[in-house]
C-alpha positions in Angstrom: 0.0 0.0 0.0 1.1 3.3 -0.7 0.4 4.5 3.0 2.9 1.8 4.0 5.4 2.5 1.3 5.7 6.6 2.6 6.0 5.6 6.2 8.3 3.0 5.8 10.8 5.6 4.0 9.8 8.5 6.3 11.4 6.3 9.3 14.0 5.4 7.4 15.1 8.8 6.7 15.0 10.2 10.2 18.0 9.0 11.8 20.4 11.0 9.5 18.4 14.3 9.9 18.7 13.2 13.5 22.2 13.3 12.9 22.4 16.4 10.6 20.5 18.6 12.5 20.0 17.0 16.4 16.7 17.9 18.0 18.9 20.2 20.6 19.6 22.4 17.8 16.3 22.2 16.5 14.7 23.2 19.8 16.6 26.2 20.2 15.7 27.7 16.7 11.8 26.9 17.5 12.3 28.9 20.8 13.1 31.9 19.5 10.1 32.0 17.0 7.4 34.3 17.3 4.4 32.6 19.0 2.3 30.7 16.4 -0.4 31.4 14.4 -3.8 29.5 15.3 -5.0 27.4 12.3 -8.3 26.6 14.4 -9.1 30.8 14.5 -8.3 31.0 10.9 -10.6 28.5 9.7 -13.5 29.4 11.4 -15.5 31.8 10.3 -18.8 32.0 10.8 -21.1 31.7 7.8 -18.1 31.1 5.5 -16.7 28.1 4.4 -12.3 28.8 4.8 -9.7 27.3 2.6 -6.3 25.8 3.8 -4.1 26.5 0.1 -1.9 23.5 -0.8 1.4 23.6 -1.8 2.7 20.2 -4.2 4.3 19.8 -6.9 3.7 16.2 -7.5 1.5 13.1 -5.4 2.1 9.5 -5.7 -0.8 8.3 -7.6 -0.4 11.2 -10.3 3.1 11.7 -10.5 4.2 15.4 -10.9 1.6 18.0 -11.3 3.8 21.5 -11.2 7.4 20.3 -11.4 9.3 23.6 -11.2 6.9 25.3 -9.0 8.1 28.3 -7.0 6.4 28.5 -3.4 7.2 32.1 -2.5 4.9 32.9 -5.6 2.2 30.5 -5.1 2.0 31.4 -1.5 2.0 34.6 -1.8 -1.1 34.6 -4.7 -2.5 32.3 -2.4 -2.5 34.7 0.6 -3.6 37.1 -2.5 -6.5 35.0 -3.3 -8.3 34.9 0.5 -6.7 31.6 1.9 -7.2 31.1 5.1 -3.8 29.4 5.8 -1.4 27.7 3.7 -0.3 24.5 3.7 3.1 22.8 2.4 4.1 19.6 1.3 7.0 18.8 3.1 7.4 14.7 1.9 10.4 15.2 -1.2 10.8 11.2 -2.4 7.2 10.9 -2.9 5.9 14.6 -3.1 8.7 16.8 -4.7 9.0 18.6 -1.5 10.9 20.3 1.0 11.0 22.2 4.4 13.1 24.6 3.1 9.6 25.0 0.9 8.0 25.7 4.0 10.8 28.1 5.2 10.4 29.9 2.2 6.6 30.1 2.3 6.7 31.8 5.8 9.1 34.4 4.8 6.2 35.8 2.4 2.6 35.1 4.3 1.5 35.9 7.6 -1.1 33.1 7.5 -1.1 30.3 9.7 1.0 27.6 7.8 0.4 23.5 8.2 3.5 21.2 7.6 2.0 18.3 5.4 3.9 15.5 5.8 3.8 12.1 7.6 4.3 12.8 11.3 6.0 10.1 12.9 8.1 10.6 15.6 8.8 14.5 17.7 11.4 15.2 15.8 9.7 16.3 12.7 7.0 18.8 14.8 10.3 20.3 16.4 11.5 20.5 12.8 8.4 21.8 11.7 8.0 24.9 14.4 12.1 25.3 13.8 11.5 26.4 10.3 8.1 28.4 11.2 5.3 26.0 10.7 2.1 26.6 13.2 0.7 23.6 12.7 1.0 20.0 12.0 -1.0 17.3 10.3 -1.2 14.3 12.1 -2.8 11.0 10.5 -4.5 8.8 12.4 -4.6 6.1 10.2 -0.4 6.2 10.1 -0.4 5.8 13.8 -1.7 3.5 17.1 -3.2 5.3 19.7 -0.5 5.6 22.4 1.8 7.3 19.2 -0.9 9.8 18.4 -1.3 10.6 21.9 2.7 10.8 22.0 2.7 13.1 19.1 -0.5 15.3 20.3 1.1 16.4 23.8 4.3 17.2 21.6 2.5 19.6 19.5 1.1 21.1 22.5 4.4 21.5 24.7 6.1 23.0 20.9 3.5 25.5 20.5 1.8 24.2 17.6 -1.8 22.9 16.7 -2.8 19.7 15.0 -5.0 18.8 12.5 -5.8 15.8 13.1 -6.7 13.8 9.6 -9.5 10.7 9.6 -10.7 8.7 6.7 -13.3 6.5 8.1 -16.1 6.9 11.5 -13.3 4.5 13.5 -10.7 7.0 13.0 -12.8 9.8 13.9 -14.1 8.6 17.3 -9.6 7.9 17.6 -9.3 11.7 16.6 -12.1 12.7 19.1 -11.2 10.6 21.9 -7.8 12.8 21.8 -9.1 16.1 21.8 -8.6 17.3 18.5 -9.6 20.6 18.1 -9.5 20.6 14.2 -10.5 17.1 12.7 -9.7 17.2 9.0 -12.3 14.4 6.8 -9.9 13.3 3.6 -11.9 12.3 0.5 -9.7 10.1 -0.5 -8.2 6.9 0.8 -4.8 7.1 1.4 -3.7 3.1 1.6 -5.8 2.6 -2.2 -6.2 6.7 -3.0 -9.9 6.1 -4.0 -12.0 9.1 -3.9 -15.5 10.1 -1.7 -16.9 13.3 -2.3 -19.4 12.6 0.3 -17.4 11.3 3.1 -17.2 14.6 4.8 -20.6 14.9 5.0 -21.6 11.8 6.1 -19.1 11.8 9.3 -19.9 15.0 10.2 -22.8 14.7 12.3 -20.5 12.3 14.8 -18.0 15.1 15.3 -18.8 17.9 18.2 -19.8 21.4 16.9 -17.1 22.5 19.1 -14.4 20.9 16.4 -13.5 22.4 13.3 -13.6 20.5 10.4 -12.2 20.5 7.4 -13.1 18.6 4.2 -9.6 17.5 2.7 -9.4 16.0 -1.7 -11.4 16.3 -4.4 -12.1 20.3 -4.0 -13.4 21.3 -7.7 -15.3 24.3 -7.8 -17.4 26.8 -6.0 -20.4 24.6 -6.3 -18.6 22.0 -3.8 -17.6 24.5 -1.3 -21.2 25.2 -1.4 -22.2 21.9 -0.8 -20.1 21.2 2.3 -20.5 24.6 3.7 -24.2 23.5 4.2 -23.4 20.2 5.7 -21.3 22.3 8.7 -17.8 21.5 7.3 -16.0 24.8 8.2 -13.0 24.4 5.6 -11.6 22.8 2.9 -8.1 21.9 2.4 -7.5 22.2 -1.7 -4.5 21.7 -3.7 -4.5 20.0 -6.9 -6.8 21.9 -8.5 -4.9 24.8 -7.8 -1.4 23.6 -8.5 -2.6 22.1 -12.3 -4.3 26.0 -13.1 -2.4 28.2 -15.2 -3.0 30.4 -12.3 -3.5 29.1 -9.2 -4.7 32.2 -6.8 -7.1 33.2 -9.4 -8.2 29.5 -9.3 -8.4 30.0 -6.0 -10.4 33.4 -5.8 -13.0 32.2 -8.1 -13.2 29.0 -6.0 -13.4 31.6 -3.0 -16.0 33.6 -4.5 
């Protein structure tokens, strides 16, 4: 499975950035960022349906979708466009890319900005806040419970929030039984990356009011923002439909509109 394919590399990676770059150093560069942004207070606004911008230039079941993309200028027409936040693909050997991306992103937006990327040990939300992320995406279907628990209180003691991603009703009671304050709903299954439009809406009604959530994949148009927004999912979390556009923040405004 493809799931099983990124995580397995994504641990295998880690101990020679552990080496490169030791979580000591790490920790002191995150300590002397400005406090974070909240992604929770960005996304909900009352009456409006939000959009988290994606950052990729390529994804494992389409291969590359913007190659030679630059992310100061797609952030920056994002932040342009109305985003409510940003959020950057992190992953390179299955993604095309880096932190450095997100590094770069946050020297051009003041929006809150998510590190996408498979979260599986401290070190990378220590990494994430080092290089100015304010929040962090954790998967519940890439973790057991005492990990995600683990992982949670980390992005609490960092200073950074985490969306907390489900793709079925078992992994939403796991993301509610931890407190997630934002529970992202993705559309599409990431062990066979099948597609459901509809899965958002149908889990909704066992998440709390008091949760933000955000429908994640298969973002077209207007029409669909439309058609969550009315079954109370408060954001959306878009990105290949922006990244394939000629131009992707006026993509985005028209999606917006």
């Amino acid at each position: 499975m493809i799931l099983d394919e990124i995580l397995a590399r994504t641990r295998a990676d880690l101990p020679a950035r552990k080496e490169r770059r030791p979580i000591e150093t790490l920790a002191q560069a995150a300590a002397v960022r400005p406090p974070a942004r909240s992604l929770r207070a960005a996304l909900r606004q009352p009456g409006k349906v939000t959009a988290i911008a994606e950052f990729k230039r390529r994804s494992p079941s389409l291969g590359w979708i913007r190659q030679k993309a630059e992310v100061t200028t797609v952030a920056a027409a994002y932040a342009r466009a109305g985003a409510a936040a940003l959020s950057i693909l992190t992953d390179e050997p299955f993604f095309g890319g880096t932190l450095d991306d997100l590094a770069r992103a946050r020297e051009v937006v003041d929006l809150p900005i998510l590190r996408k990327d498979f979260i599986v040990d401290e070190y990378q939300i220590v990494e994430a806040r080092a290089a100015g992320a304010d929040a962090v995406l954790l998967i519940v279907a890439a973790l057991d419970d005492p990990t995600l628990r683990a992982l949670y209180a980390t992005c609490r003691r960092v200073g950074v929030e985490a969306l907390v991603e489900a793709h079925d009703a078992d992994e939403v009671a796991r993301a509610a039984a931890l407190g997630a304050s934002i529970i992202g709903i993705n559309h599409r299954d990431l062990k066979t990356f099948t597609l459901d439009r509809e899965l958002a809406l149908r889990l909704r009604p066992a998440i709390s009011r008091d949760v933000v959530v955000v429908g994640e994949s298969g973002i077209r148009d207007a029409s669909d923002l439309r058609r969550l927004g009315a079954g109370g999912i408060d954001a959306v979390l878009v990105g290949e439909a922006l990244m394939r556009a000629h131009d992707p923040g006026g993509v985005l405004g028209a999606l917006l509109a």
